[in-house]
C-alpha positions in Angstrom: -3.2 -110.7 -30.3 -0.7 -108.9 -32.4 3.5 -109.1 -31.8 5.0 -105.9 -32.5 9.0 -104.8 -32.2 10.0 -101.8 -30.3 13.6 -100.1 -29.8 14.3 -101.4 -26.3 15.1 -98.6 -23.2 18.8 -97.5 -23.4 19.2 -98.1 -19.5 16.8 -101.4 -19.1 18.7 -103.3 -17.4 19.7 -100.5 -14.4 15.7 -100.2 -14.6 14.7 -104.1 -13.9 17.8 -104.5 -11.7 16.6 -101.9 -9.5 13.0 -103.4 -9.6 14.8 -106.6 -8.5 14.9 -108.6 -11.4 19.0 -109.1 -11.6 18.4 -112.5 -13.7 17.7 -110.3 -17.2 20.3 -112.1 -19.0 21.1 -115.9 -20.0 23.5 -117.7 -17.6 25.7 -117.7 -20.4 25.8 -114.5 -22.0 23.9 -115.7 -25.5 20.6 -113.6 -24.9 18.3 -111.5 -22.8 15.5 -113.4 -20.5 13.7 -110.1 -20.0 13.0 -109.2 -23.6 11.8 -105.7 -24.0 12.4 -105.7 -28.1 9.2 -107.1 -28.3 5.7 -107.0 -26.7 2.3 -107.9 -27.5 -0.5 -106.7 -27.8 -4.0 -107.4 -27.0 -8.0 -106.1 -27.2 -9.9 -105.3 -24.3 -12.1 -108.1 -25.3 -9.7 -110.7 -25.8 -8.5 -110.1 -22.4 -12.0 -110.4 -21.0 -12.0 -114.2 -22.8 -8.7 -115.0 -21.1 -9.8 -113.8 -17.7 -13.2 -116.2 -17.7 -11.3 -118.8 -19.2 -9.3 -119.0 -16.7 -11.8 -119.0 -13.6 -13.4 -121.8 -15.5 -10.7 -123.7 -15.3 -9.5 -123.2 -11.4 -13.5 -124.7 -11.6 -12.6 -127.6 -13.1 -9.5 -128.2 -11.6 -11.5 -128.0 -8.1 -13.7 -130.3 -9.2 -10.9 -132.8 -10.4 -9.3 -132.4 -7.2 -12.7 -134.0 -5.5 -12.6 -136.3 -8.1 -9.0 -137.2 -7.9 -9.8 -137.9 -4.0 -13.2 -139.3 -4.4 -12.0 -142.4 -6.6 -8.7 -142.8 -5.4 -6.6 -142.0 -8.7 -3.4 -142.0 -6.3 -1.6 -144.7 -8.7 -2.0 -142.7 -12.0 -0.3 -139.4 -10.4 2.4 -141.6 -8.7 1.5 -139.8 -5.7 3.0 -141.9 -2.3 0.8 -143.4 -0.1 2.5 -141.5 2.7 1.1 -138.4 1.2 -2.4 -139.3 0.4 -3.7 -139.0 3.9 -2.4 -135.8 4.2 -3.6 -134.5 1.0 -7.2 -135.7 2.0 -7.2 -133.9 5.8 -5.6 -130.4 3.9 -8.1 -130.4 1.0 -10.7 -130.8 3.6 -9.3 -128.7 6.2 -8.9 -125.8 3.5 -5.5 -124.5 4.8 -4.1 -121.1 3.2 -3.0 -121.5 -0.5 -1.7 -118.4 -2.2 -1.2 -118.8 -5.8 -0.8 -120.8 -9.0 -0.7 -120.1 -12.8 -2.1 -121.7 -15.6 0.2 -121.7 -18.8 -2.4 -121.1 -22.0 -2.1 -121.7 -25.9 -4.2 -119.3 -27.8 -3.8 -117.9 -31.4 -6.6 -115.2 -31.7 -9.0 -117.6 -31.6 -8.8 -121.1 -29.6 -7.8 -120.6 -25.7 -6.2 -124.3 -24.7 -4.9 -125.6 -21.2 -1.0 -126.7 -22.0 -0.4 -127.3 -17.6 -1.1 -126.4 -14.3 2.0 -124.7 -12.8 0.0 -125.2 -9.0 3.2 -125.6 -6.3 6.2 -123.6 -7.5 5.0 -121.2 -10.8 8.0 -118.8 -11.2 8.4 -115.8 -13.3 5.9 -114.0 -11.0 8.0 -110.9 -10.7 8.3 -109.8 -13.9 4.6 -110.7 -14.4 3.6 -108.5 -11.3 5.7 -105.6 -11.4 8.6 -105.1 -14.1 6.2 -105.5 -16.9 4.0 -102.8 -15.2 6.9 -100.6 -14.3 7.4 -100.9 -18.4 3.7 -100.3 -19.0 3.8 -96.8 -17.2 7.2 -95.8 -18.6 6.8 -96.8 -22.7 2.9 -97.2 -22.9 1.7 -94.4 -20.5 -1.8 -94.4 -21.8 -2.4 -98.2 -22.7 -3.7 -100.8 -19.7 -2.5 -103.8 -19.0 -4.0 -107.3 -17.3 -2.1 -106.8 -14.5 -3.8 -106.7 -10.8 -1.0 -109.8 -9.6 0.4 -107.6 -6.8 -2.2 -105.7 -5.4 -4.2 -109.4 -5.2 -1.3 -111.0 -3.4 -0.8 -107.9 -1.0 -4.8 -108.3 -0.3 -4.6 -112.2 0.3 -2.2 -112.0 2.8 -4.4 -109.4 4.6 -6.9 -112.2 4.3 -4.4 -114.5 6.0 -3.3 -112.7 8.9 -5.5 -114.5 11.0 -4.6 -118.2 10.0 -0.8 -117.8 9.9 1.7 -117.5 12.9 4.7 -114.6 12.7 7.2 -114.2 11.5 6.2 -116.1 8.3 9.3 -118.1 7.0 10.0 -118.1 3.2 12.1 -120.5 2.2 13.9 -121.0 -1.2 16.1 -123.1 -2.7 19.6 -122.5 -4.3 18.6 -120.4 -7.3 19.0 -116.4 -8.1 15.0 -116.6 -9.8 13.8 -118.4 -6.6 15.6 -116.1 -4.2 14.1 -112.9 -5.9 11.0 -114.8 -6.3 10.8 -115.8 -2.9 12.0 -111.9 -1.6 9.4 -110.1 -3.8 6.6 -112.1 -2.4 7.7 -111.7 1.0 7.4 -107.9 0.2 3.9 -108.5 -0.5 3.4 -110.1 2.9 4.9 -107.3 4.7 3.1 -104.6 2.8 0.0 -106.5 4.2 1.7 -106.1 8.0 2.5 -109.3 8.1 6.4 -110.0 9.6 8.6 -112.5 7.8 11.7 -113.8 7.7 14.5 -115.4 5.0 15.3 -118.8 5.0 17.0 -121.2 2.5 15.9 -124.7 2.3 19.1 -126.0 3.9 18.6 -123.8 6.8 15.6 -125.8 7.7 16.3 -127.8 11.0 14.0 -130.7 13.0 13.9 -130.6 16.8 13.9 -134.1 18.0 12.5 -133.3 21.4 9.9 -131.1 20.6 9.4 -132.7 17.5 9.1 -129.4 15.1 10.8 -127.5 12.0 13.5 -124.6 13.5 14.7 -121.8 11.4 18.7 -121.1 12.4 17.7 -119.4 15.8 16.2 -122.6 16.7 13.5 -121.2 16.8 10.1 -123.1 15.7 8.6 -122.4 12.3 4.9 -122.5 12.6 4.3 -120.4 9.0 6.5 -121.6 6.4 6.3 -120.5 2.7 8.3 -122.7 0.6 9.2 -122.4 -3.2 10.0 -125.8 -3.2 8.0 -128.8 -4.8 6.4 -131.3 -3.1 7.7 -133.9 -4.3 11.3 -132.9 -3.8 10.2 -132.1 0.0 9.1 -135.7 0.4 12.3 -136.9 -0.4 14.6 -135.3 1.5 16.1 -136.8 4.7 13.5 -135.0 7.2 10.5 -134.7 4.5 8.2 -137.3 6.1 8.7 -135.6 9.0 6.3 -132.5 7.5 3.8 -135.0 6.9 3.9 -136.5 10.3 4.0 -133.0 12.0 2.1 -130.8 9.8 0.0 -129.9 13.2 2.6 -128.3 14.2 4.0 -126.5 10.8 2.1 -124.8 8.5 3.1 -125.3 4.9 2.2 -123.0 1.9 1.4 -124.2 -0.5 -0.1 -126.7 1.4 0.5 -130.4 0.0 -3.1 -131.0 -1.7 -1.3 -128.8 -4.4 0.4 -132.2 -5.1 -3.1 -133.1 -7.1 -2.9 -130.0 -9.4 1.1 -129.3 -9.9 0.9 -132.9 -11.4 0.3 -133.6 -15.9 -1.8 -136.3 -14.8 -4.6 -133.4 -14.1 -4.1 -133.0 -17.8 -5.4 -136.1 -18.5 -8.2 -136.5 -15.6 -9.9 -132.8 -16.9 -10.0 -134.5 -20.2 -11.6 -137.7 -19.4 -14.4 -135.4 -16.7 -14.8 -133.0 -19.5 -14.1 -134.6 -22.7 -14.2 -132.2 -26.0 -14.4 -129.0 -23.5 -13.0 -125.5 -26.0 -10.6 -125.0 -23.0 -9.0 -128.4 -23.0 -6.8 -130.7 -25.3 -7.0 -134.5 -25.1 -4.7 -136.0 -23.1 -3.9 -139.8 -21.5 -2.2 -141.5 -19.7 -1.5 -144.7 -21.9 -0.2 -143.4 -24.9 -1.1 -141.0 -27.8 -3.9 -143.4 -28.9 -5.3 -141.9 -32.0 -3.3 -138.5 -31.6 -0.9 -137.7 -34.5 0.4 -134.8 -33.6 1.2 -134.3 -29.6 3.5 -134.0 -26.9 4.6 -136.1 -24.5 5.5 -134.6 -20.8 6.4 -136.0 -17.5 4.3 -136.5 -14.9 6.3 -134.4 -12.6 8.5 -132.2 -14.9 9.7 -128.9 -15.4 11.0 -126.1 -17.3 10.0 -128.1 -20.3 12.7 -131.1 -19.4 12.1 -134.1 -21.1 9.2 -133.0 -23.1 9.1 -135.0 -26.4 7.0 -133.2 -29.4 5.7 -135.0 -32.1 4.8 -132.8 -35.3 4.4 -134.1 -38.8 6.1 -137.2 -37.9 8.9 -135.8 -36.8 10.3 -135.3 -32.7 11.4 -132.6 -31.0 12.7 -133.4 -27.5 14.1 -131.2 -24.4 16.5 -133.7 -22.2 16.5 -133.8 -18.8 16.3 -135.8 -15.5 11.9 -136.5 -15.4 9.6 -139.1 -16.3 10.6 -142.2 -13.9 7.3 -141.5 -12.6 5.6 -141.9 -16.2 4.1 -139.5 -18.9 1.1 -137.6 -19.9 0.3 -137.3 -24.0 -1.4 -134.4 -25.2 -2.6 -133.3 -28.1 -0.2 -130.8 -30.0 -1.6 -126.8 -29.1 -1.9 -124.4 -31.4 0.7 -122.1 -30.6 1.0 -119.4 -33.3 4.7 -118.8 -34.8 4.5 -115.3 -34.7 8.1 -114.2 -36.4 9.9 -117.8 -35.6 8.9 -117.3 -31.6 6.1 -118.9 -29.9 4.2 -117.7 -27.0 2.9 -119.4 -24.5 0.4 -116.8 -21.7 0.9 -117.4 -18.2 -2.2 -116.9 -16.3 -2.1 -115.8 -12.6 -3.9 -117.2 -10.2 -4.3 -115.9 -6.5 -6.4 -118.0 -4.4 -10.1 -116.4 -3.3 -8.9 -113.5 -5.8 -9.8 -115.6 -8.9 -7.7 -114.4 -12.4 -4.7 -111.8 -11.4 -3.5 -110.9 -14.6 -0.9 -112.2 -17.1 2.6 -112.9 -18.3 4.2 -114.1 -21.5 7.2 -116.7 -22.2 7.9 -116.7 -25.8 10.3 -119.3 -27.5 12.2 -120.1 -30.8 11.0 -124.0 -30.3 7.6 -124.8 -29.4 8.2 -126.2 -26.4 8.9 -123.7 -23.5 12.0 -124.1 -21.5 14.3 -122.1 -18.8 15.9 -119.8 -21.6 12.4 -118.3 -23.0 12.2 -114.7 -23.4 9.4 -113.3 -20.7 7.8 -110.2 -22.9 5.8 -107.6 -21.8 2.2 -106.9 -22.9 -0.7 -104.3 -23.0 -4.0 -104.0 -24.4 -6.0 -101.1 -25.6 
């Protein structure tokens, strides 16, 4: 893996815009989120390590889901009771699941697990498509680990049959999660499916017939939402899609609950303890870790992750970890030129390993202003 600078386009950001991705630039003005100054660059074989790294670990993260079920570790994921029979009837029932991404350390050498983004992983356009657009444009002869939109166009072929139309995709107040939401309800059409726009706050409950309503009042019987979980559960009608889920179909469907949570962190680690893929990680402290970070049970965008390096703490501030924390041992994440890169690996489900994006930062722990870079191998 090898970081190289490169003049950027003259007219990127008319290019990415037109592909969709209008969030190129920090909220405020200080920098670029689509970082095209930089890419990286990778062997044929190292991309071949990536790719059967990560179908071993959708392996084990099956097999912790069983696990998680099968001795009741409910309490250490501060999963609610209200959930849990839910979670058990859906994991069972196999209901579709689209698509996750596993966020990887890995500095030519050691490939490590940091987390499981299972639920809501974002920065899938740019992974899919903008990079690619890139590829073909700058790198015309170089390949890239990229098959992310033709495997999400091929699973909803796969779904047609289990899914009721119009599909609803729902997002919540965001520009990322409306573009996010709008390119993969492209793929869905592109695989004939028909779909429809909804925000979160759109959704309506019928009390007579007892069912979700998009605006038309109409029932929704599909529903993709970019939403997590465990914000659903909270709002005012959110037990209501655990009590009706007969009658709604989520996607992701809530047994992603087990796998969007760190606490998988630390059940892979006590299942397969010293595995090359995985760091140690509890649940009741660092123990005999020196260096490591410390990260919410239910966080994100790297809020409220605490890093401890060479006794001294790093911390991102934020509103997570009333639920409780996972420690992990520190990852080796090269600093390649002050940034630090942290490879997102897609996930679609049936389609195994779809190909990669990369989030580099100037701290070591990714947040919602890392640079997403493009890549290529030879």
């Amino acid at each position: 893996m090898e970081r190289h600078r490169i003049t950027p386009r003259t007219d990127w950001k008319q290019k990415v815009e037109k592909l969709g991705l209008v969030y190129h630039t920090l909220d405020d003005g200080s920098g670029n989120y689509w970082d095209e100054s930089v890419y990286y660059e990778f062997t044929a074989a190292e991309v071949d390590r990536l790719e059967a790294a990560s179908a071993r670990l959708q392996e084990m993260c099956l097999a912790a889901g069983q696990s998680i079920i099968d001795h009741n570790r409910w309490s250490d994921l501060k999963i609610p009771a209200e959930a849990i029979p839910q979670i058990k009837k859906t994991w069972n029932d196999e209901p579709p699941a689209l698509y996750g991404r596993f966020d990887l350390a890995y500095d030519g050498c050691q490939i490590k697990l940091l987390e499981y983004n299972a639920d809501t992983p974002t920065a899938l356009l740019e992974a899919a498509v903008v990079q690619w657009y890139w590829l073909e444009e700058v790198f015309p002869g170089a390949d890239q680990w990229n098959s992310i939109h033709e495997k999400l166009v091929d699973k909803w072929k796969d779904l047609k049959d289990y899914v009721t139309e119009p599909v609803s995709f729902a997002y919540s107040p965001s520009l990322e999660d409306e573009f996010t939401v709008g390119y993969l309800r492209d793929t869905a059409e592109q695989a004939g499916l028909k779909t429809q726009a909804l925000a979160m706050k759109d959704i309506g409950f019928d009390h007579n017939t007892f069912t979700f309503v998009d605006l038309n009042s109409q029932p929704i019987k599909s529903i993709f939402k970019l939403y997590p979980w465990e914000w659903l559960l909270k709002e005012e009608f959110g037990p209501r899609a655990l009590d009706f889920m007969d009658k709604t179909q989520w996607i992701e469907p809530v047994w992603k609950m087990m796998f969007s949570n760190k606490g998988l962190l630390a059940i892979l680690w006590e299942m397969y303890p010293g595995d090359e893929l995985l760091l140690p990680a509890y649940f009741d402290g660092p123990r005999d870790l020196t260096d490591y970070a410390r990260k919410p049970l239910l966080g994100r965008e790297g809020a409220n992750v605490q890093v401890i390096r060479r006794g001294e703490k790093e911390q991102n501030y934020g509103p997570y970890g009333a639920e409780g924390f996972v420690y992990q041992a520190l990852a080796p994440i090269p600093a390649l030129d002050g940034a630090y890169p942290v490879l997102g690996s897609w996930m679609i489900a049936d389609q195994g390993p779809a190909g990669m994006g990369i989030r580099e930062s100037d701290s070591i722990i990714t947040n919602n202003r890392s640079r997403f870079v493009p890549h290529l191998f030879r």
